[in-house]
C-alpha positions as CSV (number, residue, x, y, z in Angstrom):
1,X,-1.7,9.5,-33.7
2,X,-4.8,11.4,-33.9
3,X,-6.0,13.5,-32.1
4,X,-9.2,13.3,-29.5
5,X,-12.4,15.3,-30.0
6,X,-11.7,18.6,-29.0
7,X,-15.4,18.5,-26.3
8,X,-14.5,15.3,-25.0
9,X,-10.1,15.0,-24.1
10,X,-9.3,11.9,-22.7
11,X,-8.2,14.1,-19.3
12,X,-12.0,15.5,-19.2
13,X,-13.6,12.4,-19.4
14,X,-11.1,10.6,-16.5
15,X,-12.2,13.5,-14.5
16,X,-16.0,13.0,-14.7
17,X,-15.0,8.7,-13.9
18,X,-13.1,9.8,-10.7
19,X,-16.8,11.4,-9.3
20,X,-17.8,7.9,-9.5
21,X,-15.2,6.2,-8.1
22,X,-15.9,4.9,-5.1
23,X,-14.6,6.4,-1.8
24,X,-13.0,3.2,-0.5
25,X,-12.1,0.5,-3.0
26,X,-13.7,-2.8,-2.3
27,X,-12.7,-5.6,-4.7
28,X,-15.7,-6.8,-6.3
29,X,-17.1,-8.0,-9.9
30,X,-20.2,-6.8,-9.6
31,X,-19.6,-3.2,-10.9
32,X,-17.9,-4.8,-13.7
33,X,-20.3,-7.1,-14.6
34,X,-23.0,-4.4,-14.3
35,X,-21.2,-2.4,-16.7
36,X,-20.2,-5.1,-19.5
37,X,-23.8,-6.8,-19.1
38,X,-25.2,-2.7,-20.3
39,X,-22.2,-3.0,-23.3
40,X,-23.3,-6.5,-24.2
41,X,-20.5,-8.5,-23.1
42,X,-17.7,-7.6,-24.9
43,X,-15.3,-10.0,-23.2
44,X,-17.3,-12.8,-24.9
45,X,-15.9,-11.6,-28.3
46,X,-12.0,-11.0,-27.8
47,X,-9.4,-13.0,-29.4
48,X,-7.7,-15.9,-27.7
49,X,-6.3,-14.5,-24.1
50,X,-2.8,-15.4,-22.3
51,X,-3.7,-14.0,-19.2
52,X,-0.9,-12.7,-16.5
53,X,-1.0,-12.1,-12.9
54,X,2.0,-11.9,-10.3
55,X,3.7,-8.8,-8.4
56,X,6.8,-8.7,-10.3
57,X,7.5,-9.2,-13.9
58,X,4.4,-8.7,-15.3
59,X,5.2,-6.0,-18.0
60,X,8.8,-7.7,-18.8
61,X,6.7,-11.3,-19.5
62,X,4.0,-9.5,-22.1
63,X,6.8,-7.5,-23.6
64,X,9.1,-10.8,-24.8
65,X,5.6,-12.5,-25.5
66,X,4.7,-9.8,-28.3
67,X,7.7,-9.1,-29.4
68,X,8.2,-13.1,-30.2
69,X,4.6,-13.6,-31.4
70,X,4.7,-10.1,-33.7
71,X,8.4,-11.6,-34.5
72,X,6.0,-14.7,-35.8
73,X,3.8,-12.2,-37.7
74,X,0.8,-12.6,-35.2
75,X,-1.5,-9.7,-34.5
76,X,-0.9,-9.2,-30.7
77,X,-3.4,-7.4,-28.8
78,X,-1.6,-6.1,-25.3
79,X,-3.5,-4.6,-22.3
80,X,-0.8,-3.4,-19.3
81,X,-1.0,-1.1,-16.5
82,X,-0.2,1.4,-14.9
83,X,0.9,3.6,-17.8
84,X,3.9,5.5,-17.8
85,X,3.1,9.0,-19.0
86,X,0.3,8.5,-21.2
87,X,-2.4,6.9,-20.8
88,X,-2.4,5.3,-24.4
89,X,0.0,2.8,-23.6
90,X,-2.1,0.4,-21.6
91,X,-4.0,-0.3,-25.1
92,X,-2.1,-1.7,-27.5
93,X,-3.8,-3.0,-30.8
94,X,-2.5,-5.3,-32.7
95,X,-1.7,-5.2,-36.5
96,X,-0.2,-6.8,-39.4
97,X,3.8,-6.2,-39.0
98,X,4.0,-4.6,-35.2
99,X,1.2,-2.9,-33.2
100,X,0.4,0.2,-32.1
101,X,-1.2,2.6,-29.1
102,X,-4.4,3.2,-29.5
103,X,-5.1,6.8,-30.6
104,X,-6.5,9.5,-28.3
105,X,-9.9,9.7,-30.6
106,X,-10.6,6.5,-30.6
107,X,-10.0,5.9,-26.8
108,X,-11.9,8.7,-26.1
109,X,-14.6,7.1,-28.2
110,X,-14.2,3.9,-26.3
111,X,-14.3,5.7,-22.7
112,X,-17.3,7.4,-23.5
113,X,-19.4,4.4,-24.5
114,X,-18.6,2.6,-21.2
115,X,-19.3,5.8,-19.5
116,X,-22.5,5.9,-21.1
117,X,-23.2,2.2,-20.0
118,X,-22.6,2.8,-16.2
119,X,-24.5,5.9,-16.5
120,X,-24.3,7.2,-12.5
121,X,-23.5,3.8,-10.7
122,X,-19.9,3.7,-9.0
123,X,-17.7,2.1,-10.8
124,X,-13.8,2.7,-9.9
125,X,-11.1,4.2,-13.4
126,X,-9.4,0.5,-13.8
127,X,-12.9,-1.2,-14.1
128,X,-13.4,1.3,-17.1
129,X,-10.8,1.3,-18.6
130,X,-11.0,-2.6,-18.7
131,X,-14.2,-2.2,-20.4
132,X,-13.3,0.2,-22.7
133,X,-10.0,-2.3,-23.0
134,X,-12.5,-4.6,-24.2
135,X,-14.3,-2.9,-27.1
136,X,-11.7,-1.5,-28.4
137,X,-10.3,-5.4,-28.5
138,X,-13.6,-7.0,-29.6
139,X,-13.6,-4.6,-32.5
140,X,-10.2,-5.2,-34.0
141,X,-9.9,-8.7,-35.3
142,X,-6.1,-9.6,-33.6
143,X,-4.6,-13.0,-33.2
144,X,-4.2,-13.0,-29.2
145,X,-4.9,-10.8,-26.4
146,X,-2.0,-10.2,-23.5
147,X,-4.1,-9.8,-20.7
148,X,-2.4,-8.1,-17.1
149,X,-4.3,-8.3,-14.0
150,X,-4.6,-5.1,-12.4
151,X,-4.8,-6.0,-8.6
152,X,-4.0,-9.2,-7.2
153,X,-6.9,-11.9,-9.8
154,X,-9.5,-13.1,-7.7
155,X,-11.4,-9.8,-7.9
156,X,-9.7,-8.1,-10.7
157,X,-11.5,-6.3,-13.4
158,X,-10.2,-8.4,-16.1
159,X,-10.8,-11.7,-14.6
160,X,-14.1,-12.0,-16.6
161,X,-12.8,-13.1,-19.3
162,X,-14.3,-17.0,-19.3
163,X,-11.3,-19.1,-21.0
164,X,-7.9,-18.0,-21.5
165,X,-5.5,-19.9,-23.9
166,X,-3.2,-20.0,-20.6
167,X,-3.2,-18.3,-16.9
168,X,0.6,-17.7,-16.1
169,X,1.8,-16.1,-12.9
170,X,5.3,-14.1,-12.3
171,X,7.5,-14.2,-9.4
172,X,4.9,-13.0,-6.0
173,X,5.9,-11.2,-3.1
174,X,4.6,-8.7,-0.7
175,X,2.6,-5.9,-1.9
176,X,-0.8,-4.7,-1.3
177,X,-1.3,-6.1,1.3
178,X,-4.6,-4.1,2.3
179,X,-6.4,-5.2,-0.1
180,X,-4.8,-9.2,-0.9
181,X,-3.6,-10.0,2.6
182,X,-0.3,-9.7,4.6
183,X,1.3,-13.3,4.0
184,X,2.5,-14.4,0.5
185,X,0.0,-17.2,1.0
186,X,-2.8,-15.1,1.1
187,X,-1.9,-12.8,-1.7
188,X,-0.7,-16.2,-3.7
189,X,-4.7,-17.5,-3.4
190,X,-5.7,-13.9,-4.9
191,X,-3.7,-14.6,-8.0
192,X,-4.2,-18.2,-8.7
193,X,-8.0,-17.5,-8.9
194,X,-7.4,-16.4,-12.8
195,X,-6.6,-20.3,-13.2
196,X,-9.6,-22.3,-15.2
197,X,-10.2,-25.9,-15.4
198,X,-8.7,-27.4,-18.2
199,X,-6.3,-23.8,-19.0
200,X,-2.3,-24.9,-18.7
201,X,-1.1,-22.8,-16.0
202,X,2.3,-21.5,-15.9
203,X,4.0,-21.2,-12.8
204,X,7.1,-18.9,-12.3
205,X,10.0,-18.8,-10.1
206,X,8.1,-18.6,-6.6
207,X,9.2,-19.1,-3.2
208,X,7.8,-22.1,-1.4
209,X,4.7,-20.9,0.3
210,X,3.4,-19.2,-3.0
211,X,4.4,-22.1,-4.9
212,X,2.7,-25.2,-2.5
213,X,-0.8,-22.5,-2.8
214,X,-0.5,-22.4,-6.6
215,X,0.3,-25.9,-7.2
216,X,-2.6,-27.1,-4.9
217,X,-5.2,-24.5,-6.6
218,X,-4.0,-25.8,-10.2
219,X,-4.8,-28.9,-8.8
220,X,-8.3,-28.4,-7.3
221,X,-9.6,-26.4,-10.3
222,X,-8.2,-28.9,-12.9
223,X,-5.5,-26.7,-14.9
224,X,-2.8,-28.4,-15.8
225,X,0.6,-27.4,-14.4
226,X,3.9,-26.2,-16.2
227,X,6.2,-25.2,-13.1
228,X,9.0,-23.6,-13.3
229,X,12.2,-25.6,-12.2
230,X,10.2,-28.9,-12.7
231,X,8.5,-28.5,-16.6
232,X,10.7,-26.4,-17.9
233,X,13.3,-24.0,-16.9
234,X,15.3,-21.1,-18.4
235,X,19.2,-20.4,-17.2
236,X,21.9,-18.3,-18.7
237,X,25.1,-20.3,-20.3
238,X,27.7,-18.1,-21.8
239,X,26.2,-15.0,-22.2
240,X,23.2,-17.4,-23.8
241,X,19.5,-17.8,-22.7
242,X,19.2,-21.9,-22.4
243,X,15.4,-23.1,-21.9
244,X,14.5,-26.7,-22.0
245,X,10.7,-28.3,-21.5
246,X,9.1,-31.5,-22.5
247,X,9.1,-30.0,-25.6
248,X,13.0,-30.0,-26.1
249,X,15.8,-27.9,-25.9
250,X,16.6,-23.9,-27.8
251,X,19.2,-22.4,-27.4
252,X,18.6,-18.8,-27.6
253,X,20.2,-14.9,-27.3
254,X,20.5,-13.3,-24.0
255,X,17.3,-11.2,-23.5
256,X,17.9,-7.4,-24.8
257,X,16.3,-6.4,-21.1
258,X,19.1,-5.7,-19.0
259,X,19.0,-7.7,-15.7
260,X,19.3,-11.6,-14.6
261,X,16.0,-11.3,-14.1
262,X,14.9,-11.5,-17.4
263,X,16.5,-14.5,-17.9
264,X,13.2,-16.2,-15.5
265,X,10.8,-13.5,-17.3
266,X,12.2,-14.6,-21.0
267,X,11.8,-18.1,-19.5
268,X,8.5,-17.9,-18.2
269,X,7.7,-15.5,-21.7
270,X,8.5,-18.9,-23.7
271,X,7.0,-21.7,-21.8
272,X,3.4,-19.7,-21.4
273,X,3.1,-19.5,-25.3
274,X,4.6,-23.2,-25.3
275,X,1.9,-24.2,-23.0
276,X,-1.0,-21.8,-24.6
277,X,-0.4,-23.9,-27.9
278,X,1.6,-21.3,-30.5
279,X,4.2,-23.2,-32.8
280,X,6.3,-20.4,-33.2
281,X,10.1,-21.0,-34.9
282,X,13.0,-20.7,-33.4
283,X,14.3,-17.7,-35.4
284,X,10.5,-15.9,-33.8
285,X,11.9,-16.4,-30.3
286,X,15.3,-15.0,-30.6
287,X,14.2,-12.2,-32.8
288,X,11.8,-11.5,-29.8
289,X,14.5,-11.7,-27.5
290,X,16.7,-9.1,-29.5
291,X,13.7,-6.7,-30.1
292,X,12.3,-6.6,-26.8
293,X,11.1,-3.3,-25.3
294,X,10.1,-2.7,-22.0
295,X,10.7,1.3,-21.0
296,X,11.5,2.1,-17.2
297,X,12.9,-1.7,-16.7
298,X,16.3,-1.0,-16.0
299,X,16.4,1.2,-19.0
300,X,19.8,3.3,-19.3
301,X,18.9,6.4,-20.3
302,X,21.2,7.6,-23.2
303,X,19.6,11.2,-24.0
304,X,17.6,13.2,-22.3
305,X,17.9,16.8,-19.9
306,X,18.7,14.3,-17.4
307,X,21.9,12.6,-18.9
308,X,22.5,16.2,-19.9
309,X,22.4,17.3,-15.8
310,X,24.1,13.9,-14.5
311,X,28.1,14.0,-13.6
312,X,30.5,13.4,-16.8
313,X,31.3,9.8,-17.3
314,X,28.1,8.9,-15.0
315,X,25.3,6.3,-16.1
316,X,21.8,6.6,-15.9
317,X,19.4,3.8,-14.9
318,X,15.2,4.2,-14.9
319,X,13.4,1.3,-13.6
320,X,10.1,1.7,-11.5
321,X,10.3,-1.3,-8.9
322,X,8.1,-0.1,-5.9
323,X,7.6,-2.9,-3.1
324,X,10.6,-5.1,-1.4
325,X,11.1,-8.0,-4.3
326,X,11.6,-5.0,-7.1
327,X,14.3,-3.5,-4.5
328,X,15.9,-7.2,-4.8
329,X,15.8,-7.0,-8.4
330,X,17.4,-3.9,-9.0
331,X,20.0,-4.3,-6.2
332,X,20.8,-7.3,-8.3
333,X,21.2,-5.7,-11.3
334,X,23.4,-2.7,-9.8
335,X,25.5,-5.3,-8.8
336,X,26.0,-6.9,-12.2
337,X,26.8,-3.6,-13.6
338,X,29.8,-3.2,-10.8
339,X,31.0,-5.6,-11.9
340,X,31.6,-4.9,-14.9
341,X,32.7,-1.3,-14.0
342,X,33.3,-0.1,-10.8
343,X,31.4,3.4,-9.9
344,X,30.0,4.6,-7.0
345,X,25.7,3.8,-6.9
346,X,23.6,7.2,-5.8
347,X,19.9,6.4,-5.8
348,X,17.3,8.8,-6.8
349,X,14.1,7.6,-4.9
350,X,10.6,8.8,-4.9
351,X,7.9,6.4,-3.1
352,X,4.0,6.8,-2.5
353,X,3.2,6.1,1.5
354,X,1.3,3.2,0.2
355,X,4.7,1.0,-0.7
356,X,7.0,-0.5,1.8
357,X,9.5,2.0,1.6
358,X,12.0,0.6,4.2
359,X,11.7,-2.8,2.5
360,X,12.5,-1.6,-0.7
361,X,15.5,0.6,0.7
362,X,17.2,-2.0,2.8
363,X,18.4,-4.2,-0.2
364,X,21.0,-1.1,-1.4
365,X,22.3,-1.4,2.3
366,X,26.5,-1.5,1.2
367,X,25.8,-0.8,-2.0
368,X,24.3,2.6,-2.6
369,X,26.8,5.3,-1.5
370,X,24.0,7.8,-1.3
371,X,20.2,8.5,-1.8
372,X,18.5,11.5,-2.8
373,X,14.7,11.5,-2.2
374,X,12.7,13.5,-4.3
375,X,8.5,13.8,-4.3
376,X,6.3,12.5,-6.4
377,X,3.6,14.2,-8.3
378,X,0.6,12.3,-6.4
379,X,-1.3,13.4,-3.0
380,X,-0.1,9.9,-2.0
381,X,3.6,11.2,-2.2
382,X,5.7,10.1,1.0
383,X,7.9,13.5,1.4
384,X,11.3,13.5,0.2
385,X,12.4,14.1,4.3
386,X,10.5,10.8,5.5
387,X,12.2,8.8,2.2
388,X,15.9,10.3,3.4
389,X,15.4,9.9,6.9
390,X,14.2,6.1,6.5
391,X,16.7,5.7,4.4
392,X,19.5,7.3,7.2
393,X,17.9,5.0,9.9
394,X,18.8,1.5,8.1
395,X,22.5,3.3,7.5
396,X,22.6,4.7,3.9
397,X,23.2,8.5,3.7
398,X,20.3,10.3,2.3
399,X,19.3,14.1,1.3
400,X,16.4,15.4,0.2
401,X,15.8,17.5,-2.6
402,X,12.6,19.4,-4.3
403,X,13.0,17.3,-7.9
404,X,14.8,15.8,-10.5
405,X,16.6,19.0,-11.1
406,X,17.5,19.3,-7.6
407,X,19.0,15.6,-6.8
408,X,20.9,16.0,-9.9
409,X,23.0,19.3,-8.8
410,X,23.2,17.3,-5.2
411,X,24.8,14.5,-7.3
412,X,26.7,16.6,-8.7
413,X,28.5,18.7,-5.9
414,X,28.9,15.4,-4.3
415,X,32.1,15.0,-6.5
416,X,31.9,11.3,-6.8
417,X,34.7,9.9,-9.4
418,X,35.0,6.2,-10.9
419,X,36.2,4.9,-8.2
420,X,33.8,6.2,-5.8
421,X,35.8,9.0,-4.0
422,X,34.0,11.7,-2.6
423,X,36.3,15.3,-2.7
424,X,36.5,16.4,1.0
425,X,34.2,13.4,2.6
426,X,36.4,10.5,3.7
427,X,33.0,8.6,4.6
428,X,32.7,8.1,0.6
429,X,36.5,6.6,0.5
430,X,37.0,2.7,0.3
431,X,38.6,1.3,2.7
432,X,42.1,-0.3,2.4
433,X,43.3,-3.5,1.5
434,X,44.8,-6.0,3.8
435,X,47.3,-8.9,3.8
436,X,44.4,-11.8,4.5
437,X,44.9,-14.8,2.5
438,X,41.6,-15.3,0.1
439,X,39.4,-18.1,0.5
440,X,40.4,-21.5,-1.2
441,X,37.7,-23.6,-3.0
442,X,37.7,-27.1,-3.5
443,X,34.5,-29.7,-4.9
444,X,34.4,-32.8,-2.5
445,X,32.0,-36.3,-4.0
446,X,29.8,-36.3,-1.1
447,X,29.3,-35.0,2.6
448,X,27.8,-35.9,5.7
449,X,24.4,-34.4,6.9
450,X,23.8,-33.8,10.8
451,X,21.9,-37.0,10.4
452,X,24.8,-39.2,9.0
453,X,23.6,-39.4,6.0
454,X,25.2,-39.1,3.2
455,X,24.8,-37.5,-0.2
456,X,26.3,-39.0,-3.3
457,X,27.1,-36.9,-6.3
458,X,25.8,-34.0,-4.4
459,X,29.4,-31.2,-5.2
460,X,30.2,-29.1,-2.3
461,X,32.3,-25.9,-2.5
462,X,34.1,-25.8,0.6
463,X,35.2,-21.7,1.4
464,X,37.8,-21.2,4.5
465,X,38.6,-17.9,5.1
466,X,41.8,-16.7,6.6
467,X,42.2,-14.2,9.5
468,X,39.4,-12.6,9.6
469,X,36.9,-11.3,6.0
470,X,33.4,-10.1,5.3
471,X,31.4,-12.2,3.3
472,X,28.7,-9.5,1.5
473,X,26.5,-8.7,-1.3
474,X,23.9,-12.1,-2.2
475,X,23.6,-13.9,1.0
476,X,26.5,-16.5,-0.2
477,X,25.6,-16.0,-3.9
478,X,27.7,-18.5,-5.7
479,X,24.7,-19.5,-7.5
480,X,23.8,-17.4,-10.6
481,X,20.4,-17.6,-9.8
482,X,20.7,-17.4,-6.5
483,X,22.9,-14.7,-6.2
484,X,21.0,-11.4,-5.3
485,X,18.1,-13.1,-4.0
486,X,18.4,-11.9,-0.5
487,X,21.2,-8.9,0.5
488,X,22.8,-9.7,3.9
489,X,26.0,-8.9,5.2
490,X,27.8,-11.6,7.8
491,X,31.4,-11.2,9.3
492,X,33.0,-14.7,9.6
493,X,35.7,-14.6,12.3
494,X,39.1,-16.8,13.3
495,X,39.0,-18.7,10.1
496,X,35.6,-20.6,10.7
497,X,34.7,-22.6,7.6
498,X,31.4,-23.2,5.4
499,X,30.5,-25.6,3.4
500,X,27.8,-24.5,0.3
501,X,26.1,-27.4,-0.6
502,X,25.4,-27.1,-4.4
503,X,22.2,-28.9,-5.9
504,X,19.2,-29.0,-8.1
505,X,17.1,-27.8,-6.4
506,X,18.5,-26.1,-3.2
507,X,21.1,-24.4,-1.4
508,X,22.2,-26.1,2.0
509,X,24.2,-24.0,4.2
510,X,26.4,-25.8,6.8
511,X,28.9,-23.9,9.5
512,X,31.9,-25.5,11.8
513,X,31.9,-24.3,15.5
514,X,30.1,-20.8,16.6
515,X,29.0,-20.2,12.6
516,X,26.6,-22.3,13.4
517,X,25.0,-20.0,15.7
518,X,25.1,-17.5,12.8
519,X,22.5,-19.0,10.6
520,X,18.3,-19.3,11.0
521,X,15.9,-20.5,9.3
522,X,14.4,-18.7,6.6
523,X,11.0,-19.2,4.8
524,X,11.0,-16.6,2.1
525,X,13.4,-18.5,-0.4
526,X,12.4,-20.3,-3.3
527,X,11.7,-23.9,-3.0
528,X,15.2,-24.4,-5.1
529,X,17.1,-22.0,-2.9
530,X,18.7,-21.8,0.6
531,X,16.5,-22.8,3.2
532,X,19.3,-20.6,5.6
533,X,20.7,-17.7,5.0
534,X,23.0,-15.3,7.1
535,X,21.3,-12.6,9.2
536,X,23.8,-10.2,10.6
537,X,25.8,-7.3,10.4
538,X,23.0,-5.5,7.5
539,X,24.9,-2.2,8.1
540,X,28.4,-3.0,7.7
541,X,29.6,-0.6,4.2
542,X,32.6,-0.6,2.2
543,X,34.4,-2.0,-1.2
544,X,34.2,-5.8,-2.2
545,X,36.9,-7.4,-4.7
546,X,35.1,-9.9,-7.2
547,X,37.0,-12.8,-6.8
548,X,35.5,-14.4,-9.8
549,X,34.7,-18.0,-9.0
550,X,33.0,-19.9,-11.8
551,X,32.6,-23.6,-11.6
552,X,29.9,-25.9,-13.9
553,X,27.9,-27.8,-11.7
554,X,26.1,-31.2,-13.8
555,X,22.7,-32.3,-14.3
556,X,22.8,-34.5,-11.1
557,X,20.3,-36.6,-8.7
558,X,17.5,-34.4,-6.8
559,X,17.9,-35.1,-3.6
560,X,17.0,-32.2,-1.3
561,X,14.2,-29.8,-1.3
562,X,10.6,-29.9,-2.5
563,X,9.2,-33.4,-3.7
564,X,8.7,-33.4,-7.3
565,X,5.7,-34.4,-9.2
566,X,6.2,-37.1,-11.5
567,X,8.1,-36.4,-14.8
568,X,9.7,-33.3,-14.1
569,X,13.2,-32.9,-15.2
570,X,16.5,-31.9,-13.0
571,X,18.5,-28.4,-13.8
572,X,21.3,-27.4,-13.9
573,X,23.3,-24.6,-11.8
574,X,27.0,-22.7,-11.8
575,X,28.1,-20.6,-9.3
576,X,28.8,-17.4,-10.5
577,X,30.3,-15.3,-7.8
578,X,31.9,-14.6,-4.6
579,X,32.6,-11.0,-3.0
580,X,35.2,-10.5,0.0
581,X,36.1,-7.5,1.4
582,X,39.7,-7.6,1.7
């Protein structure tokens, strides 16, 4: 990489921007269309755009579509944010063979320019950097452009660009909520304004509100629809990544992204460039999947002065979910790993006061034995005491510590061993096993609704527990793409039973006697998930036993749930697991 001029670092001219940036951020295009009219419009001249707006998954979706479309030999232009320690990264060009960060001399060069072209007028850093974005782009012949919305789409500095090959949104949920609004509704209309008339727009796993707002904004500007769940949809068989649309069926690798996450962001990665028109080969999609790269994504670290400081025998896990949803994600993914081999989980936690630091916490409630909170290098930095403290309130133990360095040795001296064992702190110590039978499972043909109706081919698992057990970790997850959704913890007592109605598109949850009581409704699941779930007991801690209950579930009637626009195809779902405490 070269290097920048030596009167004008990249760091210099950021400095100079951030006197211009406005003292309160007010989402507008104007400034951006001041500045790009002055530099001649260079979003009129950039290669065919996917463009990508969502809270979560962002990143993970443009990483699998490069690394497919550069695994077809296309020239992949790629324009993420934020950046993780340079800023370099959000500018990726594309070339012949793989692409490559754009160097500091020639972003410097591309800064300046825009600077130049705003001359004193505010402008805010993301507005130019998007411009610059955009020369450097025009400039560099490239097959496609990746395009990531910055802040929620309406308002965004990169919705300018006048017809994109195809508008796809990831997964929404809260966040930013001062600026997009404080109901996923609101924040869903934000993001669907990148949709165009006549662009397909690709719809990923959403919950029901976000989902009924994009649908009916697809539908008013004249995109046309590919939903997940109802044009195509992406599951994991066998250790295998099955997606199936209109267009037929691959077969494909497991992503190389750790998390069942990526399963929906591989998914989603695949029908957006179906949708956007690319012909790619099969072998171009599963070398993608294999190549991936997505840093700070549940990344294990494997080198590093941190592995070097971390316990013996101890993994390492860097991922940078923020808001609620990311929380969710990563709680998931801890989970996965448990099972797979059981250690005790200490999160390291830093958190601007911006971010909804008792949402995000809450989902490691029973699963984290410990959190250390360390600061952030930002003036927006909540203090490592505020982060434990929160974290102590909602019933996870939590220090603080001064950095990286410092959480580390705290690990360290907490003398945690594989089996989660704290020397000298019986608090860390699982509890012990008793004599209650396990639950029994059985599929019945059909059941009775509290209306009397009933539902043919719809298979039930049917769960009695003995005595008395703790059903924890996935709000009933016996769905693999359910499970994790949600973390709540319920006690079931004097062997009540419950009856987990398994279909296409939804999870039904049912209770005999006072269970009932137990359940409420819920209106943050997706459309194809439980329209109940469990909410009790969140602080109840100790060791679960994987009991591990598999069970294929067919390609059966829809009966439940959403209505369905015409033509859309049923799925298929397997329960994966069920965790007792015993």
């Amino acid at each position: 990489m070269t290097k920048p001029h030596v009167d004008a670092p990249i760091d210099a001219i950021l400095a100079r921007l951030l006197a211009l940036h406005p003292k309160r951020i007010d989402l507008s295009l104007d400034r951006m269309w001041h500045v790009l009219d002055r530099l001649g419009h260079p979003e009129k001249s950039l290669p065919p755009v996917v463009h990508v707006a969502g809270t979560n998954g962002k990143g993970s979706t443009i990483a699998f579509m490069r690394a497919m479309l550069e695994a077809a030999g296309a020239r992949v232009h790629v324009y993420t944010s934020p950046n993780l320690v340079h800023l370099n990264e959000r500018f990726r060009l594309g070339r012949q063979g793989g692409g490559e960060l754009v160097s500091d001399a020639d972003l410097a060069r591309a800064l300046e320019t825009c600077e130049r072209a705003n001359g004193d007028a505010p402008i805010t850093v993301f507005e130019i950097e998007t411009a610059a974005a955009f020369i450097l782009f025009a400039n560099q012949a490239a097959d496609v452009l990746l395009l990531e919305v910055g802040l929620g789409g309406r308002l965004d500095a990169t919705n300018v660009v006048p017809q994109p090959l195809a508008s796809v949104i990831t997964p929404i949920s809260m966040d930013h909520v001062d600026f997009l609004g404080d109901t996923l509704e609101k924040i869903a209309g934000e993001k669907a304004s990148i949709m165009r008339r006549g662009t397909p727009a690709v719809i990923g796993r959403q919950t029901e509100g976000p989902q009924s707002v994009l649908i009916r904004h697809a539908e008013e500007v004249g995109a046309a629809l590919h939903v997940a769940g109802q044009d195509w949809m992406a599951s994991e068989e066998r250790g295998r990544l099955v997606y199936q649309d209109r267009q037929g069926l691959l077969d494909l690798p497991s992503p190389r992204l750790f998390g069942r996450h990526q399963i929906d962001n591989a998914g989603l990665a695949v029908a957006a460039l179906r949708a956007g028109g690319f012909r790619l080969p099969t072998s171009a999609y599963e070398e993608g999947l294999q190549k991936v790269d997505w840093p700070a994504r549940m990344q294990r670290l494997s080198a590093g002065p941190l592995v070097a400081r971390a316990p013996a025998g101890s993994e390492i896990w860097l991922d940078g979910g923020h808001n609620p949803d990311g929380g969710r994600i990563i709680a998931a993914a801890l989970g996965d790993l448990e099972e797979r081999v059981s250690r005790p989980v200490v999160l390291v936690v830093g958190m601007l006061a911006t971010k909804d630091l008792e949402g995000f916490v809450r989902n490691f409630i029973g699963l984290a034995r410990r959190l250390i909170a360390v600061p952030i290098a930002s003036d927006k930095s909540l203090p490592p005491e505020a982060i434990a403290s929160a974290a102590r309130t909602i019933g996870i133990a939590a220090d603080a510590a001064a950095g990286l360095t410092a959480a580390f040795a705290a690990i360290t001296a907490l003398g945690l061993d594989s089996v989660g064992k704290g020397a000298g702190d019986d608090s860390t110590k699982l509890p012990p096993r008793s004599n209650a039978p396990l639950p029994t499972l059985r599929l019945n043909p059909s059941y009775s609704s509290d209306d009397g109706s009933r539902g043919r081919g719809d298979p039930l698992l049917k769960l009695r527990l003995g005595g008395s057990a703790d059903l924890a970790r996935g709000h009933l997850a016996v769905l693999e793409n359910h499970q994790g959704r949600d973390r709540h913890h319920v006690v079931f007592r004097g062997g009540l039973g419950i009856l987990v109605d398994i279909e296409l598109d939804d999870l039904h949850l049912a209770g005999e006697g006072a269970f009932r009581k137990l359940l409420k409704r819920r209106r943050d699941h997706p459309a194809w998930t439980a329209p109940f779930g469990p909410e009790i007991d969140h602080h109840r801690l100790g060791g679960f036993e994987y009991l591990g209950l598999e069970i294929s579930v067919g390609n059966l009637p829809n009966t439940h749930g959403t209505p369905r626009r015409p033509g859309h195809f049923g799925r298929v779902r397997r329960p994966r697991a069920l965790y007792v405490r015993t």
